[in-house]
MMTF fields as JSON, N, C-alpha, C and O atoms, coordinates in Angstrom:
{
  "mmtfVersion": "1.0.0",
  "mmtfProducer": "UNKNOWN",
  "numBonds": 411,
  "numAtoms": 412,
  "numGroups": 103,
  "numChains": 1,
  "numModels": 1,
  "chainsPerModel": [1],
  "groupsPerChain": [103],
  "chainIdList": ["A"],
  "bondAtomList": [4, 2, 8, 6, 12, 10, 16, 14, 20, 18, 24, 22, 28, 26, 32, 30, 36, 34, 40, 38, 44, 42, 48, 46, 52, 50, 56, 54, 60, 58, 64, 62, 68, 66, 72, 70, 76, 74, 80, 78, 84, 82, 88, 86, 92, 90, 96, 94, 100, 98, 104, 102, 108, 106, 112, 110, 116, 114, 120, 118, 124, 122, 128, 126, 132, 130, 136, 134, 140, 138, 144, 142, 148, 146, 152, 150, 156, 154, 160, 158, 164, 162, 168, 166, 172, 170, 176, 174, 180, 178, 184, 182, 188, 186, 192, 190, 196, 194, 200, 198, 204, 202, 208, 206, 212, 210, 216, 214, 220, 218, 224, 222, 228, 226, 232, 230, 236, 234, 240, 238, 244, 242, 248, 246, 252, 250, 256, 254, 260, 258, 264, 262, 268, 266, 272, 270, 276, 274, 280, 278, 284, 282, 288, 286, 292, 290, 296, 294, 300, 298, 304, 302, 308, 306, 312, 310, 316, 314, 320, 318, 324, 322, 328, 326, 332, 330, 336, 334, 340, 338, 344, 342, 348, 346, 352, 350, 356, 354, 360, 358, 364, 362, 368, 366, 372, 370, 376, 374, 380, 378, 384, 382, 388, 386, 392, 390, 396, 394, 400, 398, 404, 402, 408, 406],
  "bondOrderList": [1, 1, 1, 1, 1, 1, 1, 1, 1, 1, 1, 1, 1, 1, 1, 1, 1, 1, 1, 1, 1, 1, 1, 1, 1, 1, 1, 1, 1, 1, 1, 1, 1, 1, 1, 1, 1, 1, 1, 1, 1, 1, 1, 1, 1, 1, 1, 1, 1, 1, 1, 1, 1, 1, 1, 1, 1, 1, 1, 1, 1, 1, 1, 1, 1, 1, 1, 1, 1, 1, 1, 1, 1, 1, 1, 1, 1, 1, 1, 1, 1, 1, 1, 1, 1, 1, 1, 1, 1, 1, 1, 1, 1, 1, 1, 1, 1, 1, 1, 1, 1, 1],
  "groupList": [{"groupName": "UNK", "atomNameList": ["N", "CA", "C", "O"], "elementList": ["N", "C", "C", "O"], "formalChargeList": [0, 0, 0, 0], "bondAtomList": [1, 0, 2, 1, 3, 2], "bondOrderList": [1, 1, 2], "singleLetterCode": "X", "chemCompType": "L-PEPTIDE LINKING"}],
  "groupTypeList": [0, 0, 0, 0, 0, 0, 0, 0, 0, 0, 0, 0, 0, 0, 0, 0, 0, 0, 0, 0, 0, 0, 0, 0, 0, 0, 0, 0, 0, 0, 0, 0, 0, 0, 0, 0, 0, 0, 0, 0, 0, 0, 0, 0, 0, 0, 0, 0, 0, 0, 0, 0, 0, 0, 0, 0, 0, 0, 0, 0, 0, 0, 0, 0, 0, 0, 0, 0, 0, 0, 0, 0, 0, 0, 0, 0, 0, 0, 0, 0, 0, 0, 0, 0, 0, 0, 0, 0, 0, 0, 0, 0, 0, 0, 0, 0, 0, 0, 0, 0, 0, 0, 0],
  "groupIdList": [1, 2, 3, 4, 5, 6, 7, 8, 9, 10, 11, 12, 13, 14, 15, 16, 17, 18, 19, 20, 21, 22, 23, 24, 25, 26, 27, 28, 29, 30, 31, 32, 33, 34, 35, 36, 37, 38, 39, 40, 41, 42, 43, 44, 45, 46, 47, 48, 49, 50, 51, 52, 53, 54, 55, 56, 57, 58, 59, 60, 61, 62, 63, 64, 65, 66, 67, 68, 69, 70, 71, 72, 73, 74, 75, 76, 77, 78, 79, 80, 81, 82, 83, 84, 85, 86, 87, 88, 89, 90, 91, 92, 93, 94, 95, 96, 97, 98, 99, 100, 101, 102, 103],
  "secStructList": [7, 2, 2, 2, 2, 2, 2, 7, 7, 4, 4, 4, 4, 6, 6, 6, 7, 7, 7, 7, 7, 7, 2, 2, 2, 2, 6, 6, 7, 7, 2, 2, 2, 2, 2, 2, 2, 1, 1, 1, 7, 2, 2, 2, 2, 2, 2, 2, 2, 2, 2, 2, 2, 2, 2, 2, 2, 2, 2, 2, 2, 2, 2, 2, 2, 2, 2, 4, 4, 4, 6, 2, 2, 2, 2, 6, 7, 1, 1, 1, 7, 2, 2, 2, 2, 2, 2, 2, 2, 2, 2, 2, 2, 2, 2, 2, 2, 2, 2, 2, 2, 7, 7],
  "xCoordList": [-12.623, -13.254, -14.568, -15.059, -15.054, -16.419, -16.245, -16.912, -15.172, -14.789, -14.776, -15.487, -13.829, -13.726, -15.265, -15.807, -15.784, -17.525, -17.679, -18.133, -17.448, -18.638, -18.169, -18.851, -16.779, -16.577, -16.089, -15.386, -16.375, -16.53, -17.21, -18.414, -16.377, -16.631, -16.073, -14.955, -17.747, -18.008, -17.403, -17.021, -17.341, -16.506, -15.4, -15.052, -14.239, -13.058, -12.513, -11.436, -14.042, -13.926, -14.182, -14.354, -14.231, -14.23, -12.771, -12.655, -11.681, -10.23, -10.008, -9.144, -10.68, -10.149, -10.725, -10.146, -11.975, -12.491, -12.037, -11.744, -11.898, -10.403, -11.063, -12.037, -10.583, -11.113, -11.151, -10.309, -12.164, -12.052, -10.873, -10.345, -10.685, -9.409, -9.741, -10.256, -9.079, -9.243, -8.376, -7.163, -9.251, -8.317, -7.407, -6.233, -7.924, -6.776, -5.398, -4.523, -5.603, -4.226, -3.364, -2.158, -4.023, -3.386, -2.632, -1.406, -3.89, -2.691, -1.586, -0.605, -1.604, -0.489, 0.506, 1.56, 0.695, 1.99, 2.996, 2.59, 4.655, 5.529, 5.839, 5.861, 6.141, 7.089, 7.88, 7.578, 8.807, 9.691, 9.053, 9.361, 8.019, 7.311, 6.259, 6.035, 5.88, 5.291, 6.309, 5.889, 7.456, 8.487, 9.88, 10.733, 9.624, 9.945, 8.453, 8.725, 7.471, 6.435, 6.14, 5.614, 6.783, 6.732, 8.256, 8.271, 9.377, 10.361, 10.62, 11.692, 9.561, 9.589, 8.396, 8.495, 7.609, 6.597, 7.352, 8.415, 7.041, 7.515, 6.718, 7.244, 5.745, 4.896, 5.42, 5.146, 5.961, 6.753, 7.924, 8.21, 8.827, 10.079, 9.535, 10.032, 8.365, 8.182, 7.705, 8.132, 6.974, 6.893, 8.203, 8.524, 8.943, 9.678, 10.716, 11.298, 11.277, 12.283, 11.277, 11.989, 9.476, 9.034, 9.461, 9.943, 8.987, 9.234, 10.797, 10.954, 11.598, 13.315, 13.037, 13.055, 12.857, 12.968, 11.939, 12.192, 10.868, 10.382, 10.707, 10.637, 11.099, 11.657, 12.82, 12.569, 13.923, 15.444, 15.087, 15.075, 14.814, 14.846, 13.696, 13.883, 12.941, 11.923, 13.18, 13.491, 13.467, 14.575, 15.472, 15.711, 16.453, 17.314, 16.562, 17.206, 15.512, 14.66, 14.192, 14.083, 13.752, 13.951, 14.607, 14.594, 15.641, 17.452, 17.808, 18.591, 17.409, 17.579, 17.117, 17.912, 15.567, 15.15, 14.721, 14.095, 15.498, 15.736, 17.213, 17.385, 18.176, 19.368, 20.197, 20.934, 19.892, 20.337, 20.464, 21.418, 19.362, 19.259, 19.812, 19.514, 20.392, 21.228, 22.794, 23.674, 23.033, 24.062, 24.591, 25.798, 23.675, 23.374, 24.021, 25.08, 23.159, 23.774, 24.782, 25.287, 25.292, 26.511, 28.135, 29.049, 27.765, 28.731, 28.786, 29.721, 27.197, 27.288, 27.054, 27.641, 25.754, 25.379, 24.236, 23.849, 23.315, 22.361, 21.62, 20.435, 21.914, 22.253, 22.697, 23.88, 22.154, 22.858, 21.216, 20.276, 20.954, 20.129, 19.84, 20.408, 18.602, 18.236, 17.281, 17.295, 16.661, 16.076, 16.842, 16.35, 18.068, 19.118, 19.185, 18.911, 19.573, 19.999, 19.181, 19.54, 17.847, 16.525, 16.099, 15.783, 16.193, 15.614, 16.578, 15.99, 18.174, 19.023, 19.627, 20.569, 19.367, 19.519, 18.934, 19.619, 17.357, 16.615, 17.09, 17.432, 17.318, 17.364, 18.992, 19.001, 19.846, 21.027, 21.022, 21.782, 19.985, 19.909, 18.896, 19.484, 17.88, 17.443, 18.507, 18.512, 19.171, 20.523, 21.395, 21.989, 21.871, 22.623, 21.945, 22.769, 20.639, 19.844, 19.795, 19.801, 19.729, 19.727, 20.812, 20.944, 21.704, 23.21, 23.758, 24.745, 23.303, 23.708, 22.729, 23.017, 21.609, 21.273, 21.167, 20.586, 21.897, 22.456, 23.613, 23.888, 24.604, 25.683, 25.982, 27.001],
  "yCoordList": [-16.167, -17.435, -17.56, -18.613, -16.338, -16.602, -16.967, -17.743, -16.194, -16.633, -17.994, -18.686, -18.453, -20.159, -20.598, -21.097, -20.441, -21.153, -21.019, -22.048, -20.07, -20.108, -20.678, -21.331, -20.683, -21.876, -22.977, -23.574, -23.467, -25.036, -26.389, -26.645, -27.011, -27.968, -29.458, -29.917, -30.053, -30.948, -32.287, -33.065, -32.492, -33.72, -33.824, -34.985, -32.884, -33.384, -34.151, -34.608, -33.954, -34.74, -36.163, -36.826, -36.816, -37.935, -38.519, -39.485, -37.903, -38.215, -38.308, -39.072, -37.642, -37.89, -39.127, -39.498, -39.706, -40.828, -41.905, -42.603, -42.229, -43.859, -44.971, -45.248, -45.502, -47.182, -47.684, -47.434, -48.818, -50.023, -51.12, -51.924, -50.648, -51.962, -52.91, -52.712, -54.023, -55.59, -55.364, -55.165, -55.421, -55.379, -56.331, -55.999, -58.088, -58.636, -58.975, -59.796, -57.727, -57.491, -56.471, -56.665, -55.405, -54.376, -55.324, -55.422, -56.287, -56.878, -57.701, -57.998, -58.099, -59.039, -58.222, -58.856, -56.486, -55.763, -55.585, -55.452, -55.671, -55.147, -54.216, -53.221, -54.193, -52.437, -52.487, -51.768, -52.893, -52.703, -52.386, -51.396, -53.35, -52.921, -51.399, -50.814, -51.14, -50.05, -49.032, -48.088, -49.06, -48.235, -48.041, -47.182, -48.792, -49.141, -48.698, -48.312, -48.688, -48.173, -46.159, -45.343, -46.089, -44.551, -43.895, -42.695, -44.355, -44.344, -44.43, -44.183, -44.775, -45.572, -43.84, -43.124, -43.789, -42.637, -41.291, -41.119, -40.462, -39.51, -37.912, -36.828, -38.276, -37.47, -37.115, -36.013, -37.787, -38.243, -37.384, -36.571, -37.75, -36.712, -35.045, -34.245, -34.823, -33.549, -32.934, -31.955, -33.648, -33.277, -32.899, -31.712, -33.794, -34.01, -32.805, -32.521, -31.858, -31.576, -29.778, -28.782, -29.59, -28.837, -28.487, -27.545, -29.721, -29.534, -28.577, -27.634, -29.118, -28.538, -26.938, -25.932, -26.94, -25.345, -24.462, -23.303, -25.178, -23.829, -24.077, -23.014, -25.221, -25.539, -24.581, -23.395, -24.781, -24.117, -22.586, -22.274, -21.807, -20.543, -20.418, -19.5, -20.922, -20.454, -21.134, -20.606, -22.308, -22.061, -21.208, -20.865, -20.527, -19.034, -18.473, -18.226, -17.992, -16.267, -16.387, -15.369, -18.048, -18.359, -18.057, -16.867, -18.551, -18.491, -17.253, -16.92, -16.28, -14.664, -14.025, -13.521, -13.932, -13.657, -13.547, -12.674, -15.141, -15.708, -15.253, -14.928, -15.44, -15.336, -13.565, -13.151, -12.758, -11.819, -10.707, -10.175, -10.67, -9.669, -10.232, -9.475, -11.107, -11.59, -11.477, -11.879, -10.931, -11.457, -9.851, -9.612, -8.851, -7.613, -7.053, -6.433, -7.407, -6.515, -7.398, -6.831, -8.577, -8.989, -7.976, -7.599, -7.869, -6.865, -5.456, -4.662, -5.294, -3.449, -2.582, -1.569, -3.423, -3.207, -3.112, -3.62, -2.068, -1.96, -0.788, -1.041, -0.006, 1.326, 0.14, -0.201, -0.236, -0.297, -0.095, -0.247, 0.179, 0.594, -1.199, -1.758, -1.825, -3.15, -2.715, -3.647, -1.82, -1.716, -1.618, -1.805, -1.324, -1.341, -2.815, -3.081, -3.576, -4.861, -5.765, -6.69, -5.398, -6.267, -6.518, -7.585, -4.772, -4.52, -5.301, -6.004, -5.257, -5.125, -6.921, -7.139, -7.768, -9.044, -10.027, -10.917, -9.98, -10.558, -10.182, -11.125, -8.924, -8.726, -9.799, -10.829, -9.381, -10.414, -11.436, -11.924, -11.995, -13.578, -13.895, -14.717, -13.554, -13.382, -13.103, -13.773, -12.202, -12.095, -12.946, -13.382, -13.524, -14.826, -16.047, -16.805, -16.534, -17.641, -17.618, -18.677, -16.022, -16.332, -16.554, -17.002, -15.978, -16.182, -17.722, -18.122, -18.423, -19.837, -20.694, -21.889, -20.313, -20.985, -21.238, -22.22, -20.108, -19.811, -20.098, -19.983, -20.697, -20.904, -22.595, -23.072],
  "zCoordList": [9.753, 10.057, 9.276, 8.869, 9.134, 8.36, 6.823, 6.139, 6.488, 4.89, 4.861, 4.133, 5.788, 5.549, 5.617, 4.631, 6.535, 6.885, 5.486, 4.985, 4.649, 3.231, 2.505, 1.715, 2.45, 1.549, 1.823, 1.008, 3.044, 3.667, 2.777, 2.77, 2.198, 1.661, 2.291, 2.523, 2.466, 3.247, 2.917, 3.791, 1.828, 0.764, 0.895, 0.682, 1.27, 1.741, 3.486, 3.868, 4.26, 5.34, 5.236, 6.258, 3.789, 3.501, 3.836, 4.591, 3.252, 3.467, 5.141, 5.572, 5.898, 7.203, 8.161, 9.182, 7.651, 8.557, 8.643, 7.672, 9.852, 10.05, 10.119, 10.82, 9.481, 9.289, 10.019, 10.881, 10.289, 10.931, 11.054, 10.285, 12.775, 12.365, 13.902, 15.002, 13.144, 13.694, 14.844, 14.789, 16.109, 17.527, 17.261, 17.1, 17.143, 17.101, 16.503, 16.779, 15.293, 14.542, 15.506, 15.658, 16.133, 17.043, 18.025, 18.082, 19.101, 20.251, 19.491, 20.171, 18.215, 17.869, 17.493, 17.437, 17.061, 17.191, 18.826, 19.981, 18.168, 19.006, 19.382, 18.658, 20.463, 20.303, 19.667, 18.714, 19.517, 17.803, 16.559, 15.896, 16.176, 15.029, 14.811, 13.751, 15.851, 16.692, 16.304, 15.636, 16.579, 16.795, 15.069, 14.849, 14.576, 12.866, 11.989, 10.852, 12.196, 11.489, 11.579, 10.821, 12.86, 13.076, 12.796, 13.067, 12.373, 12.319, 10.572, 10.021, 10.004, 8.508, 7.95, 6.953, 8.905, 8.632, 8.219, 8.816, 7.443, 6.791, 7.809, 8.058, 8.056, 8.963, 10.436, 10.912, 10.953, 12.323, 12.341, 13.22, 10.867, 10.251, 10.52, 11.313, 9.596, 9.555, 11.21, 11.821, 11.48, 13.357, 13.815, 13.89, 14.111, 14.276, 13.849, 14.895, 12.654, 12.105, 12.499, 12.63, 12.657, 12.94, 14.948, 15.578, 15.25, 16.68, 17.013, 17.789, 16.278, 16.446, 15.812, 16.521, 14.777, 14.487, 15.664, 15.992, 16.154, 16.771, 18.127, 18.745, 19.006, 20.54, 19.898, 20.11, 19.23, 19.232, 19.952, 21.143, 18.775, 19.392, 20.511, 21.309, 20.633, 21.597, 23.276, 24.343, 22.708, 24.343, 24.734, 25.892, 22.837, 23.115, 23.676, 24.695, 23.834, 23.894, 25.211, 25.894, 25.891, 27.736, 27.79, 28.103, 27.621, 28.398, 28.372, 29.262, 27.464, 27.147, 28.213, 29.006, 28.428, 29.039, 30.73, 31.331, 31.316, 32.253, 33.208, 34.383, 31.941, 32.446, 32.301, 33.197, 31.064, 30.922, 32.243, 32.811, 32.365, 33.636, 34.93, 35.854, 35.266, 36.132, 35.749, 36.511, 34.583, 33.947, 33.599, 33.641, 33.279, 33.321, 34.668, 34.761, 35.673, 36.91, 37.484, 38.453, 37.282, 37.595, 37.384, 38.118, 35.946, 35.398, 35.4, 35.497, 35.229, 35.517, 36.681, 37.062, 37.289, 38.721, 38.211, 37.159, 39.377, 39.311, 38.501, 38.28, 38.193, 37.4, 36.043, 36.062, 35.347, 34.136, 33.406, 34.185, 32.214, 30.997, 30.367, 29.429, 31.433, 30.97, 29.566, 28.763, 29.203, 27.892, 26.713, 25.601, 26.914, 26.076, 25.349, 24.178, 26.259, 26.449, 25.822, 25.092, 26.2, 26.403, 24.95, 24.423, 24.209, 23.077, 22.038, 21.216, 21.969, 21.156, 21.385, 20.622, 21.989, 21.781, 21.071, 20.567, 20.922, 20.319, 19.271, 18.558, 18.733, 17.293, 17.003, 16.329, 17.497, 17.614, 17.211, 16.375, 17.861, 18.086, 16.595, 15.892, 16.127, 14.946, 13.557, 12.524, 13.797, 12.399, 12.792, 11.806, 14.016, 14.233, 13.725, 13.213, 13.686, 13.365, 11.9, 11.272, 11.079, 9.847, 8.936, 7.797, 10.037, 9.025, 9.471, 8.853, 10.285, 10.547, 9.92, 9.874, 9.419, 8.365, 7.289, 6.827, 6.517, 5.512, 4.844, 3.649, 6.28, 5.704, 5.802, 5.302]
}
């Protein structure tokens, strides 16, 4: 963090300050147009196509983690080796994610 502080350059916070805009152009938009302007946005896409890659697996690795060990002593009992299980799925599910995106 300190590296960045030193070379913090103040001139590119020019690009981020938002303009002045005319309330009464805002109340005269629709929700349709509202909804075609964020739909038309390329930024929205990348949210959007980011949100999916990291929700996907982060809901496998809940559902892993939630459901396995119920699913574990269903079949083996109680005596079964959950570190086995625990350790050797994630990795699974990681060489499953890369070979389905690959192909």
């Amino acid at each position: 963090m300190i590296i960045f502080l030193c070379f913090y350059n103040q001139d590119k916070e020019k690009f981020f300050i938002e303009e002045k805009y005319d309330q009464a152009e805002i109340d005269k938009l629709t929700c349709m147009q509202i909804f075609s302007d964020l739909v038309s946005d390329y930024k929205f896409w990348r949210f959007f196509l980011f949100s999916f890659v990291i929700v996907g697996p982060k809901l496998v690795f809940a559902l892993l983690f939630f459901m396995l060990p119920k699913i574990i002593i269903q079949d083996y009992g109680e005596d079964a080796p959950f570190g086995i299980y625990v350790s050797v799925a994630p990795l699974l599910i990681i060489i499953f994610l890369f070979c389905v995106q690959t192909f």
